[in-house]
N, C-alpha and C positions, 0 to 999 in steps of 0.2 A: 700265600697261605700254605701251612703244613698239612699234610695227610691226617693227622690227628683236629687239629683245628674243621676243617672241611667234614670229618665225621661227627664233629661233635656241634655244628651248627646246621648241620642236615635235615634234622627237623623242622627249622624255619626256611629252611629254603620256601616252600609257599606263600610263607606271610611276606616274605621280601618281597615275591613274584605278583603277590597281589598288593601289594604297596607299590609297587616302580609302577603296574599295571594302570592305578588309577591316578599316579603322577603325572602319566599321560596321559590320562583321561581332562585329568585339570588343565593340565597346559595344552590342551587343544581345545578345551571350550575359552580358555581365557585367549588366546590367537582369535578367534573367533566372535569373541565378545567386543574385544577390542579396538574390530581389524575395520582400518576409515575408507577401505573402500566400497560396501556398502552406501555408507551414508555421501562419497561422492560421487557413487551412479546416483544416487538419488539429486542431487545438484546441479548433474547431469539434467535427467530426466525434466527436474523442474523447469530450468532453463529453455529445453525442449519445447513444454507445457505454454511457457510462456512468449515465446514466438510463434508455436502453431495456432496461438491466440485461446487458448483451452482456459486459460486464468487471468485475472487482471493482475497489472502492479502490484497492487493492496495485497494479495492475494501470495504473489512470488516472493515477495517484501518480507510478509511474515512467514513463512515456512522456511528463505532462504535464511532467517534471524535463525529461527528452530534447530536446521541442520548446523549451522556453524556453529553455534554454543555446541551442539553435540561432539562435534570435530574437535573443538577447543578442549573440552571434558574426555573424549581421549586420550586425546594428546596426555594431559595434566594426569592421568591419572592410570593409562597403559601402566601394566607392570614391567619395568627394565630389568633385564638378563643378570643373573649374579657375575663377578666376575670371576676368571678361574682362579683357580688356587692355586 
C-alpha cells in the first residue's frame, strides 16, 4: 500500500476495525457452538449415571439416541475452514 492510498482510506480504518473485530466475534461463537466436546462430557457423564445406577436402560438408551444425533448434526453441519488463497 502507497502513502497516498493509506491516507485516503484512513477514515475507514474503524469500520474495518469493527468489522475484523466482530469476525471474531462470529468465529468464536461458531467454535463454540459447534464444539463436540460438550456434548461428549455429557456421554461421559450419562454413562457415569448409568453405572452408579442413577438411571435405567430405558432411560440411558434415550438420552444416549439424543446426544449422538446431536454429535452426528455437528459433524454434518460444523462450518469448514476456507482454504487459503
Amino acid at each position: 500500500m502507497g502513502l497516498l492510498t493509506q491516507l485516503l482510506t484512513l477514515p475507514a480504518a474503524p469500520v474495518r476495525g469493527v468489522a475484523w473485530v466482530l469476525d471474531q466475534v462470529v468465529a468464536t461463537a461458531e467454535d463454540e457452538y459447534y464444539d463436540p466436546a460438550p456434548v461428549q462430557r455429557e456421554l461421559r457423564e450419562l454413562e457415569q449415571a448409568l453405572v452408579d445406577g442413577e438411571i435405567d436402560e430405558e432411560e440411558f438408551d434415550r438420552r444416549e439416541d439424543e446426544l449422538l444425533d446431536r454429535l452426528e448434526w455437528l459433524e454434518e453441519n460444523r462450518p469448514r475452514p476456507l482454504p487459503p488463497h
